[in-house]
DRENMI-758082 format. One record per residue: chain; x, z, y of N, C-alpha, C in turn. Coordinates in Angstrom, 2 decimals. Example, Ala and Ser with C-alpha at 12.3 -4.5 7.8 and 13.67 -1.06 7.14 Angstrom:
2
<site "A"; <13.19; 7.80; -5.69>; <12.30; 7.80; -4.50>; <13.20; 7.80; -3.30>>
<site "A"; <12.85; 7.08; -2.25>; <13.67; 7.14; -1.06>; <12.90; 7.87; 0.03>>
//
This chain:
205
<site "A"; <91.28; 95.32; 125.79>; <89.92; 94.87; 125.51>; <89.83; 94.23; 124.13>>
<site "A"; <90.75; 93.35; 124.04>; <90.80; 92.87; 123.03>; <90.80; 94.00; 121.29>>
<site "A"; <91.94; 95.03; 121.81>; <91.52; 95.79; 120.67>; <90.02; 96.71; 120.51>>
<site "A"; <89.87; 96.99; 121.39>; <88.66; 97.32; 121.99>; <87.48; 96.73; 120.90>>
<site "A"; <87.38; 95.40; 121.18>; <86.42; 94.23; 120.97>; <86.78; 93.90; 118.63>>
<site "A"; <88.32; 94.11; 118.13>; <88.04; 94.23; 117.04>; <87.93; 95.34; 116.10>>
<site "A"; <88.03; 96.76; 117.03>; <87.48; 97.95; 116.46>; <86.04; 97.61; 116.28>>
<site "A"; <85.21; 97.19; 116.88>; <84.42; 97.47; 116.88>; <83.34; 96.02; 115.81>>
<site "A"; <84.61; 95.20; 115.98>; <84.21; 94.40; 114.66>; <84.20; 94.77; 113.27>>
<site "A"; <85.80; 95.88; 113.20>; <85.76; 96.39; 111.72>; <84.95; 97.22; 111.23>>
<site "A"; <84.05; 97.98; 112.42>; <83.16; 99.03; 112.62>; <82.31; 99.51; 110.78>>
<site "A"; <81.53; 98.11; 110.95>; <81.02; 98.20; 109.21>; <81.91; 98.02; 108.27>>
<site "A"; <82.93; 97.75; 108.40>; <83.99; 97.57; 107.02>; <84.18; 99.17; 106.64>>
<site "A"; <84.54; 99.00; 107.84>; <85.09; 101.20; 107.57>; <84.47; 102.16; 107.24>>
<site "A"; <82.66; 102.07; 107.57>; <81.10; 102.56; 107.39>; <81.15; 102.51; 106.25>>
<site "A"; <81.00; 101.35; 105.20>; <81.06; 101.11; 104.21>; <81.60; 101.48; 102.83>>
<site "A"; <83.13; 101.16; 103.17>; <83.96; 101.46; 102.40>; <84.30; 103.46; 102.58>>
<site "A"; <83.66; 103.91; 103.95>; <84.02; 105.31; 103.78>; <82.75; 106.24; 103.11>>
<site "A"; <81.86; 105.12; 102.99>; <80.59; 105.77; 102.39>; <80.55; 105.28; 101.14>>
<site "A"; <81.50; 104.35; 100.48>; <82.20; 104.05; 98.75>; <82.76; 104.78; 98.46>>
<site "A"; <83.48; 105.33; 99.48>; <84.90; 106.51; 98.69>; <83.73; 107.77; 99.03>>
<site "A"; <82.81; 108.51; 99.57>; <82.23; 109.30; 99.51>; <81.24; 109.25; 98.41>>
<site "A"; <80.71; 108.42; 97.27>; <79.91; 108.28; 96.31>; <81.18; 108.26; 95.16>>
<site "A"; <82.25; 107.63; 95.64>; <83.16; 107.74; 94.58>; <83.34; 109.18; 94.00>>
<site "A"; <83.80; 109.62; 94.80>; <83.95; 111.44; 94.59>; <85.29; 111.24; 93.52>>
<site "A"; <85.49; 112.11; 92.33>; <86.26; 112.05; 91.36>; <86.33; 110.90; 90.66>>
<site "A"; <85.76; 109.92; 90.43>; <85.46; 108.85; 89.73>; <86.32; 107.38; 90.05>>
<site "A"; <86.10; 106.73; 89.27>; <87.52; 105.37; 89.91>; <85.93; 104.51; 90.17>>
<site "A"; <85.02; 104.74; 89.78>; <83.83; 103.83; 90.22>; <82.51; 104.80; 90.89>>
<site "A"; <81.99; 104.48; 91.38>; <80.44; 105.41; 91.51>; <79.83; 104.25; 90.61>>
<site "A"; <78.48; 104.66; 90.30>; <77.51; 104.14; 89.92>; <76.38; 103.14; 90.71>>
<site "A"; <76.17; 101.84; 90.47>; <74.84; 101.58; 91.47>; <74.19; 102.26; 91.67>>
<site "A"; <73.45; 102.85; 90.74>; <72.08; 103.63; 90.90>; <72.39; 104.83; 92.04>>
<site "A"; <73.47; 104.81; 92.40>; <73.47; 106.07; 93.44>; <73.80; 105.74; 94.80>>
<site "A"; <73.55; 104.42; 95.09>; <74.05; 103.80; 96.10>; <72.65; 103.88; 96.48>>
<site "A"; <72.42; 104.63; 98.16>; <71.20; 105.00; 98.92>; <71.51; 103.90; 100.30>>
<site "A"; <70.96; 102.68; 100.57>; <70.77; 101.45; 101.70>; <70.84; 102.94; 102.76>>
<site "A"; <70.57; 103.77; 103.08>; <70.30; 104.93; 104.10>; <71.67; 105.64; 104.50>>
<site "A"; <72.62; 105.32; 103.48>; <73.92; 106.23; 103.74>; <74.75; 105.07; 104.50>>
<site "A"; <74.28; 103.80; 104.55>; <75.66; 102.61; 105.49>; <73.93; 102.19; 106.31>>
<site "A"; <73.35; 102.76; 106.95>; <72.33; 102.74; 107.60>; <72.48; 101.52; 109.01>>
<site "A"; <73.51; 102.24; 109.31>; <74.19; 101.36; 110.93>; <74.83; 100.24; 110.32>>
<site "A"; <75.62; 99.88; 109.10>; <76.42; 99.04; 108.73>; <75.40; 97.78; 107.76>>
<site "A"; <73.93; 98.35; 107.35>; <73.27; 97.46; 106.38>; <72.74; 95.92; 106.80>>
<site "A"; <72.79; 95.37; 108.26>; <72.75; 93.91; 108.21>; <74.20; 93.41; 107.66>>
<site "A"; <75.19; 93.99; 107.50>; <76.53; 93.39; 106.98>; <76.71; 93.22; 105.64>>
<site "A"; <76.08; 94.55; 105.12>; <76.72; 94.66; 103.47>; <75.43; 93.54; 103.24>>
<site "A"; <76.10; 93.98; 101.29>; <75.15; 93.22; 100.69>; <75.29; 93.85; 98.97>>
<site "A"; <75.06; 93.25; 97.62>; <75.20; 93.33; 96.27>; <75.10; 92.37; 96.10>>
<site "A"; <76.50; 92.35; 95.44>; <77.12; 91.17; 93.91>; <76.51; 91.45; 92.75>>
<site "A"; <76.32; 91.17; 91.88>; <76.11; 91.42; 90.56>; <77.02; 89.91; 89.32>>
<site "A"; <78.22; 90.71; 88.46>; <78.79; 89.77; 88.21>; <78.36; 88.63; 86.77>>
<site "A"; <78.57; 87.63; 86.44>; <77.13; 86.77; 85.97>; <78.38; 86.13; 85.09>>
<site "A"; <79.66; 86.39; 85.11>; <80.69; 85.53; 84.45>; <82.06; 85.95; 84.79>>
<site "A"; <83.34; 86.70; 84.47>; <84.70; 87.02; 84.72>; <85.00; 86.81; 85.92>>
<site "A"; <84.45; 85.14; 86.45>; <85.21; 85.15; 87.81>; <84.13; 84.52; 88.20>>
<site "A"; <82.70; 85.00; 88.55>; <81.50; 84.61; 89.53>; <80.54; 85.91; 89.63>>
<site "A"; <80.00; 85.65; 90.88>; <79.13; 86.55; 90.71>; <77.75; 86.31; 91.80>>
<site "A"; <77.13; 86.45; 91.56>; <75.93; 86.25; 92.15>; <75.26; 87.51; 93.48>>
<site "A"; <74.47; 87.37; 94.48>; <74.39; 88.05; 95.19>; <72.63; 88.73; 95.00>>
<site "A"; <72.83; 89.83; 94.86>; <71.63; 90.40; 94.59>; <70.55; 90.68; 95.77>>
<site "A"; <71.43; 91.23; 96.92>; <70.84; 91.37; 97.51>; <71.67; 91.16; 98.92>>
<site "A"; <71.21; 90.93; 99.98>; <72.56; 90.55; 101.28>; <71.27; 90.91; 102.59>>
<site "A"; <72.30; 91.01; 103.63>; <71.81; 91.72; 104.63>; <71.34; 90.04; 106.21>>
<site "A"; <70.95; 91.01; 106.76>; <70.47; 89.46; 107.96>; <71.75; 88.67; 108.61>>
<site "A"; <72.89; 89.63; 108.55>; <73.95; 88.63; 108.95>; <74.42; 87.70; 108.25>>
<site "A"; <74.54; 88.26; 106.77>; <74.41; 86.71; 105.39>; <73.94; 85.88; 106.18>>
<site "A"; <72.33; 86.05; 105.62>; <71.72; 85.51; 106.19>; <71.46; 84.45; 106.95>>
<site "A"; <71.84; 85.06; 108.39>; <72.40; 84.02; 109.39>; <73.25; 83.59; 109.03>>
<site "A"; <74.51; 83.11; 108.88>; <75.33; 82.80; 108.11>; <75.11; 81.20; 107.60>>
<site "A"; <74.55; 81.65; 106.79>; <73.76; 80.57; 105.72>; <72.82; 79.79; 106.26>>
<site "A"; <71.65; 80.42; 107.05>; <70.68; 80.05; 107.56>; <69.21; 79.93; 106.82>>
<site "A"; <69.38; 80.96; 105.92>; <68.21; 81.05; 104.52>; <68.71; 82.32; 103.66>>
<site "A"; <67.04; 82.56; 103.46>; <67.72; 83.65; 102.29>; <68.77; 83.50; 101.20>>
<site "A"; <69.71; 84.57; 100.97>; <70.65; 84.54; 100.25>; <70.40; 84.89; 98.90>>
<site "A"; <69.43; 86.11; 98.78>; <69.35; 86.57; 96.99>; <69.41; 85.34; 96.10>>
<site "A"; <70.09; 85.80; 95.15>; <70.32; 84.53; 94.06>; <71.62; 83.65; 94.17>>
<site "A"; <72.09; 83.09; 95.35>; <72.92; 82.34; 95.27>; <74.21; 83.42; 95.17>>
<site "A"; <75.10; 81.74; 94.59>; <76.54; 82.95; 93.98>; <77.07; 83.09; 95.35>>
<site "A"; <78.20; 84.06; 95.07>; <79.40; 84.57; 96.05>; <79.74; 82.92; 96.85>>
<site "A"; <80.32; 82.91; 95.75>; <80.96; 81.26; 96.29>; <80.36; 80.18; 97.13>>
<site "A"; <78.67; 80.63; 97.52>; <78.70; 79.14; 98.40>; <79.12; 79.68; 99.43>>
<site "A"; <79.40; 80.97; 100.24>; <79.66; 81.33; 101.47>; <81.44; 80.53; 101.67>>
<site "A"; <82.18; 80.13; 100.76>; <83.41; 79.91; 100.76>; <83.40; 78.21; 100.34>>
<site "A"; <84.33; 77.36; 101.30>; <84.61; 76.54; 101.07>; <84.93; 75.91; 99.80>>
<site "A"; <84.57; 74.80; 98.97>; <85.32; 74.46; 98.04>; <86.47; 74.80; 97.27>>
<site "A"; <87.72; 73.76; 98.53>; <88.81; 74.22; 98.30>; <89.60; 75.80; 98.34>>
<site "A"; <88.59; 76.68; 98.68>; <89.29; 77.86; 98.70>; <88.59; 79.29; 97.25>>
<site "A"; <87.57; 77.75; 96.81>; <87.14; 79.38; 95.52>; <87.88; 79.15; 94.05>>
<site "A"; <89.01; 78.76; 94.73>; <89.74; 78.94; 93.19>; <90.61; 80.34; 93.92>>
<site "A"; <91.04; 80.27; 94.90>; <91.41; 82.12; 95.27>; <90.44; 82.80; 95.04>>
<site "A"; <89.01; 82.61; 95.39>; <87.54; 83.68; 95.20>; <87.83; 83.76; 93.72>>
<site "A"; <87.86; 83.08; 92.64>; <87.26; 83.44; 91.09>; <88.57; 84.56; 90.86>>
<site "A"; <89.59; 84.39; 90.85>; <90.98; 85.40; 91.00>; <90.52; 86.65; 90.94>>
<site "A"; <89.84; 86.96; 92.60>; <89.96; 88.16; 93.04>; <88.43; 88.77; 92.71>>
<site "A"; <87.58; 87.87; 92.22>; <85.98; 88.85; 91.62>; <86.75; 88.98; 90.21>>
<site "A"; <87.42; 88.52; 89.30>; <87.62; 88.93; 88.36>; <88.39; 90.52; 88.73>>
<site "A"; <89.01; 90.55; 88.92>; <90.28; 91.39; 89.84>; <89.14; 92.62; 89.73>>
<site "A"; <88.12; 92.83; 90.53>; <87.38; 93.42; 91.11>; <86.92; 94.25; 89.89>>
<site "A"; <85.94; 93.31; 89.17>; <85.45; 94.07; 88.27>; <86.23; 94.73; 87.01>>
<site "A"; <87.57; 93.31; 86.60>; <88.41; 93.76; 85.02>; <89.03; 94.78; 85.51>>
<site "A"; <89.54; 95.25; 86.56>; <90.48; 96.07; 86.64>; <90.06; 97.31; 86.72>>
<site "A"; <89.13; 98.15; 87.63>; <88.54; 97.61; 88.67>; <89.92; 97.19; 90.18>>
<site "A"; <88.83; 97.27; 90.88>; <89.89; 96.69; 92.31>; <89.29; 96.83; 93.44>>
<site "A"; <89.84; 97.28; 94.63>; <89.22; 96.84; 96.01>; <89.74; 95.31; 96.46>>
<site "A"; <89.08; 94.82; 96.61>; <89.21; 93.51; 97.21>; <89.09; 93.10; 99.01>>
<site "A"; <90.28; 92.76; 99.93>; <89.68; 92.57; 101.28>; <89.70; 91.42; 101.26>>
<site "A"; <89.29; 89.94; 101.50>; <89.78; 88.55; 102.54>; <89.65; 88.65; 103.69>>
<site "A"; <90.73; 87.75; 104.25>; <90.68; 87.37; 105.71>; <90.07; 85.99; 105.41>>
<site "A"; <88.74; 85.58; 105.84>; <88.39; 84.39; 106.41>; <88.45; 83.59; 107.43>>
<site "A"; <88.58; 81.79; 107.62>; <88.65; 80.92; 108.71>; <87.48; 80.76; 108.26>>
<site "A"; <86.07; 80.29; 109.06>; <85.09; 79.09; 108.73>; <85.80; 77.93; 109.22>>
<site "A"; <84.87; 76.98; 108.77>; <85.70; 75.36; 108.81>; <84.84; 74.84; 110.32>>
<site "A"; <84.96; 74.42; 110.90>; <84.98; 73.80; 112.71>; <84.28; 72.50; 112.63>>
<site "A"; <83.32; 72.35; 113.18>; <82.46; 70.94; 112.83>; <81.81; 70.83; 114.61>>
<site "A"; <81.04; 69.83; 114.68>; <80.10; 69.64; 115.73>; <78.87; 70.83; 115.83>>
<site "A"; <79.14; 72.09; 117.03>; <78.03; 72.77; 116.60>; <78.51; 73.82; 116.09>>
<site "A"; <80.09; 73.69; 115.21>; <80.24; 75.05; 114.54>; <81.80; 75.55; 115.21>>
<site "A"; <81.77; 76.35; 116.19>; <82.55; 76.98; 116.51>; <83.52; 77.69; 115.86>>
<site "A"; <85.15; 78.18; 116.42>; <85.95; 79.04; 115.59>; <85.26; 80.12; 115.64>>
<site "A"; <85.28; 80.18; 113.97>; <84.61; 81.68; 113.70>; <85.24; 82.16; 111.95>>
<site "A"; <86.17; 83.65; 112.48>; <86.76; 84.21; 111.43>; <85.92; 85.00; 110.88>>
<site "A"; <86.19; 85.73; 109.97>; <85.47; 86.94; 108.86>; <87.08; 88.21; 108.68>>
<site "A"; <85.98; 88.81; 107.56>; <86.90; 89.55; 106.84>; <85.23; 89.99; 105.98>>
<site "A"; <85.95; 90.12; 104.07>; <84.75; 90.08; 103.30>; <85.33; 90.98; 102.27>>
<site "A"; <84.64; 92.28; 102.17>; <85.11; 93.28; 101.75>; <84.42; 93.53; 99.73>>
<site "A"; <85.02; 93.91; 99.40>; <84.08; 93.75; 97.83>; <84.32; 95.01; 97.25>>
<site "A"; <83.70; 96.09; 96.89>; <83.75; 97.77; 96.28>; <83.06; 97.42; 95.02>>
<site "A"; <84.19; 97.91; 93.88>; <82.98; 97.58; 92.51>; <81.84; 98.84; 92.07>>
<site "A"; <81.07; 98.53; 91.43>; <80.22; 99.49; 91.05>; <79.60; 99.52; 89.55>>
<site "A"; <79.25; 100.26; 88.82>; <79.22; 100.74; 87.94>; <77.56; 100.13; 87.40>>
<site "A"; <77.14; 100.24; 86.22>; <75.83; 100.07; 86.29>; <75.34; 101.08; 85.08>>
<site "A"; <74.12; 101.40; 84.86>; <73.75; 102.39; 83.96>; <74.67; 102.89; 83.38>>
<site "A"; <75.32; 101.84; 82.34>; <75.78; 102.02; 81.22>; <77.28; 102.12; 81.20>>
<site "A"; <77.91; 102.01; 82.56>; <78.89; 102.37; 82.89>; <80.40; 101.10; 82.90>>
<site "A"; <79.65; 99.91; 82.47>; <80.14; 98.73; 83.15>; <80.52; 98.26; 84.55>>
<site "A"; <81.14; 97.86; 84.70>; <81.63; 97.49; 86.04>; <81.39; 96.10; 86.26>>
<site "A"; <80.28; 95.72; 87.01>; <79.83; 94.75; 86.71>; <78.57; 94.23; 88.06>>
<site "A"; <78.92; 95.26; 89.18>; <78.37; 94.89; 90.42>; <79.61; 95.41; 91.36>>
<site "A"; <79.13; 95.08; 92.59>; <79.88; 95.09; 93.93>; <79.46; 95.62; 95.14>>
<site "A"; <79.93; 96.27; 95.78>; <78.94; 96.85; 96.92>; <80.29; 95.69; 98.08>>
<site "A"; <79.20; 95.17; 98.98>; <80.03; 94.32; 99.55>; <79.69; 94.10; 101.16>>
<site "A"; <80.48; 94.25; 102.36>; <80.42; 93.97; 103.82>; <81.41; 92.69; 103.84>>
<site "A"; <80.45; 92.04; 104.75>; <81.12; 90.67; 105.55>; <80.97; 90.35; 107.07>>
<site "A"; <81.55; 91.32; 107.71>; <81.33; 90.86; 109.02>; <82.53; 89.32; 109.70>>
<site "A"; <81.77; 88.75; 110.87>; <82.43; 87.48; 111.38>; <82.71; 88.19; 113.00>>
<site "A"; <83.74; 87.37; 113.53>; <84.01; 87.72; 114.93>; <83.97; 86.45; 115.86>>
<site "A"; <82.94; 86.40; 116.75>; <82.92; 84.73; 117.26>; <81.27; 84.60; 116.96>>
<site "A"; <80.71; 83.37; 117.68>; <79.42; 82.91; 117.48>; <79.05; 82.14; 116.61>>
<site "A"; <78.37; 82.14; 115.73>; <77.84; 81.86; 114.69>; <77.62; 80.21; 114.43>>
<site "A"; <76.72; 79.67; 115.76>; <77.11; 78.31; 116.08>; <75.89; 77.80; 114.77>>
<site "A"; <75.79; 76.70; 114.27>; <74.92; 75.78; 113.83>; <75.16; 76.10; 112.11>>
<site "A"; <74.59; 76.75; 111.36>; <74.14; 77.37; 110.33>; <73.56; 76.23; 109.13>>
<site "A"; <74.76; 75.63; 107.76>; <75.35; 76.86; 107.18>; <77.17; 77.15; 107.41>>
<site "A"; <77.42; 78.30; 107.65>; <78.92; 78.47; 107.74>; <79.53; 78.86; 106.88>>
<site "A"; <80.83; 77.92; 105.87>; <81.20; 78.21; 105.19>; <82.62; 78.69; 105.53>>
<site "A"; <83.45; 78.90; 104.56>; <84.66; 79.98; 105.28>; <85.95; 79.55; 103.97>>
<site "A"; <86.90; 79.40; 104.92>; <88.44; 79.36; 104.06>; <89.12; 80.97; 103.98>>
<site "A"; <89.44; 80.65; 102.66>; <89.87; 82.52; 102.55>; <91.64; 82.01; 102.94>>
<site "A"; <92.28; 82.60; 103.87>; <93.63; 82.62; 104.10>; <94.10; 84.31; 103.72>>
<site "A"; <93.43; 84.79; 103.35>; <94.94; 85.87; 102.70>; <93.75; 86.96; 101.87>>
<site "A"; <94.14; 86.98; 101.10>; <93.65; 88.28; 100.12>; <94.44; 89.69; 99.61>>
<site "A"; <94.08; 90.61; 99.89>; <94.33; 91.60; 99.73>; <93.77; 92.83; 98.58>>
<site "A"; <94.19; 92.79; 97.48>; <93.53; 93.23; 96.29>; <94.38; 94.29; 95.32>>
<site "A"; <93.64; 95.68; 95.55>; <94.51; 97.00; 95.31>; <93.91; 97.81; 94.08>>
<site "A"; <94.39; 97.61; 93.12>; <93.87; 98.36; 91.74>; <93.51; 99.86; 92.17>>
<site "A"; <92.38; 99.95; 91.82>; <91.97; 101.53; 91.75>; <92.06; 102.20; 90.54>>
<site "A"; <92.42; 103.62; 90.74>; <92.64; 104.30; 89.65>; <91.89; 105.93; 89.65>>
<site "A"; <92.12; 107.03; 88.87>; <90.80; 107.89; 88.51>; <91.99; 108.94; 89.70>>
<site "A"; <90.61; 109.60; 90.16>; <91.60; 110.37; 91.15>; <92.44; 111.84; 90.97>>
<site "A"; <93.11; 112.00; 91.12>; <94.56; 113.39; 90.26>; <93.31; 114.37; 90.50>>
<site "A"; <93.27; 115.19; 89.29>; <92.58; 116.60; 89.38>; <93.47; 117.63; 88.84>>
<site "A"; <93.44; 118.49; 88.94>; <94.25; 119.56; 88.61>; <94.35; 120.09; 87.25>>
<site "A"; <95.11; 119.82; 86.77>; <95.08; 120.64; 85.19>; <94.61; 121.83; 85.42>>
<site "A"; <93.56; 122.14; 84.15>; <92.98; 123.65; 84.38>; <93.85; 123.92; 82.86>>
<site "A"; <94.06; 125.18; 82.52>; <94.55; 126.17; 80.98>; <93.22; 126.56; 80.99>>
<site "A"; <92.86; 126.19; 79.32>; <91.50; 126.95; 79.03>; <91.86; 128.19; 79.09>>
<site "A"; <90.82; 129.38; 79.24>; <90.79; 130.60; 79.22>; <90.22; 131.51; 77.63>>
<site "A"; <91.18; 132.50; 77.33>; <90.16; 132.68; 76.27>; <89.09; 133.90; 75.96>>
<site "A"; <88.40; 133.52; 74.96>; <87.03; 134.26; 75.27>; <86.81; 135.05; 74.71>>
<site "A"; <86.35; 136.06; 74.95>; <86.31; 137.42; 74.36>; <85.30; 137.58; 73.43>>
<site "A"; <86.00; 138.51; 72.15>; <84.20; 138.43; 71.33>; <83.75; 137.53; 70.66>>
<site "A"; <84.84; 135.83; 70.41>; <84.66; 135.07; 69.26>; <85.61; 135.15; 68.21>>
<site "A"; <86.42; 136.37; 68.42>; <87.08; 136.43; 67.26>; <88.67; 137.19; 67.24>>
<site "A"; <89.16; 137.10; 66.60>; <90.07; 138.42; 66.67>; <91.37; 138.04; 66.87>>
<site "A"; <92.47; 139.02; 67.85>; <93.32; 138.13; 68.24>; <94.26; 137.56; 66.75>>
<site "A"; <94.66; 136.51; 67.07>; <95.75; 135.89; 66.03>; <96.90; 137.17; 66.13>>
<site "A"; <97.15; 137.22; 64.53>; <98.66; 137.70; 64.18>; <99.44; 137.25; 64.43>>
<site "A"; <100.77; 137.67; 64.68>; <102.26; 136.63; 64.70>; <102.12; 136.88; 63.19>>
<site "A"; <103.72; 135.85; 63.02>; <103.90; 135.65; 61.78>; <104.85; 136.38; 61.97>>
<site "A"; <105.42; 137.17; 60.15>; <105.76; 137.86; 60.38>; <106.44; 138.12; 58.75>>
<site "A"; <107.61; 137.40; 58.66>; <108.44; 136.79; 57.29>; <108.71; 138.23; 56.38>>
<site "A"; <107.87; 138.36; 55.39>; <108.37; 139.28; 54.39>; <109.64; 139.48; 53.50>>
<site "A"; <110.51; 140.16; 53.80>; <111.86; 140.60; 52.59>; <111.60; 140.66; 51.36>>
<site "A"; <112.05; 139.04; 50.36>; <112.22; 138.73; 49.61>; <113.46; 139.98; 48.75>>
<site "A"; <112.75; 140.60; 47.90>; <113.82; 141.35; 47.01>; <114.72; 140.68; 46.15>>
<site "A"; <115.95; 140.98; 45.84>; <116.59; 140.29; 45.09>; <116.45; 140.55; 43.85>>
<site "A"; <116.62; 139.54; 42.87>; <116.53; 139.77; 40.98>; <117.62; 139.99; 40.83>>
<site "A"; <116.95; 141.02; 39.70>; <118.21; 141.62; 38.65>; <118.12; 141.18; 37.36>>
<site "A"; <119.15; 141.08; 36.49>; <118.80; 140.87; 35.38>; <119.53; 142.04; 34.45>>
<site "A"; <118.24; 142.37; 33.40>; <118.19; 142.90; 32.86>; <118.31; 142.60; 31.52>>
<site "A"; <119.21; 143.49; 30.81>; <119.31; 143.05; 29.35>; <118.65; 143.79; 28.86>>
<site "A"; <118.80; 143.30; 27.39>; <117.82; 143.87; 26.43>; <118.94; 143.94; 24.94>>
<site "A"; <119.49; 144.71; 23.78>; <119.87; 144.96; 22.76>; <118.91; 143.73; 21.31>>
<site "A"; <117.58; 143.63; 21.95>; <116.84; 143.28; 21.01>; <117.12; 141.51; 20.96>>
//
């Protein structure tokens, strides 16, 4: 049951990230602009958009109703970091830099912190970078699901382990250009001419 119960927690992590690597295609990034809210349809109260505002911050553009709840107020605008405890966003600035300089997939495992009202309640907070017009890397396509009841709102969260995997452009096949007929004529070999030898010739005069 139990595994049962966290399949079905990772449910949007996997939605997500398999509908990142499907926009990815050949590319080490997709682009925002091609990111359709309709393709993580089942997964969109989880995700959300970063947009990065400084090397190691980034701000949330847009976030879904489980943020949300979460927090207990709309999220647009506020950075990454208030969802994370104090003491734990000197690991957060690390791994958004990570994200975008490199680029990077980024996972955390989250604790929230336990108060009157606020029950044990873990995470896992997923971060996909994304591209913008101009081909900067400089947003995030991002899922945060929690496992446990939510309890008395706002919930902030200790990151205990990060997991952060450089992405790179994906192997394509060397093609040999082909050549084309009708721009021109085949090349000669080369083809070293026999140098005659000198004679010398006299002359009486």
């Amino acid at each position: 049951m139990a595994d049962k119960l966290r399949a079905k927690w990772c449910r949007p992590l996997q939605q997500v990230e398999a509908y990142w690597e499907a926009m990815r295609g050949g590319r080490t990034v997709p682009p925002r602009s091609e990111i359709d809210p309709r393709g993580i349809e089942t997964a969109l109260e989880f995700a959300f958009i970063a947009e990065q505002v400084a090397p190691t911050h980034a701000r949330l553009r847009i976030g879904g109703t489980h943020l949300c709840d979460l927090m207990g107020m709309e999220v647009r605008g506020m950075p990454l970091s208030a969802i994370i405890v104090p003491v734990s966003r000197a690991r957060l600035a690390p791994a958004l830099e990570e994200v975008f300089a490199t680029p990077a997939r980024a996972e955390l495992s989250l604790i929230a912190e336990k108060r009157l009202g606020k029950p044990a309640l873990s995470g896992r907070l997923l971060l996909l970078p994304l591209a913008d017009d101009f081909g900067d890397v400089n947003r995030a396509l991002g899922c945060f699901v929690t496992d446990g009841p939510i309890g008395r709102a706002p919930r902030r969260f200790e990151i205990v382990q990060a997991d952060i995997s450089a992405l790179a452009d994906r192997p394509r096949q060397p093609t040999q250009p082909q050549p084309v007929a009708g721009f021109g004529d085949p090349r000669a070999g080369f083809r070293p001419h026999k140098v005659p030898h000198l004679r010398v010739v006299k002359s009486d005069r």
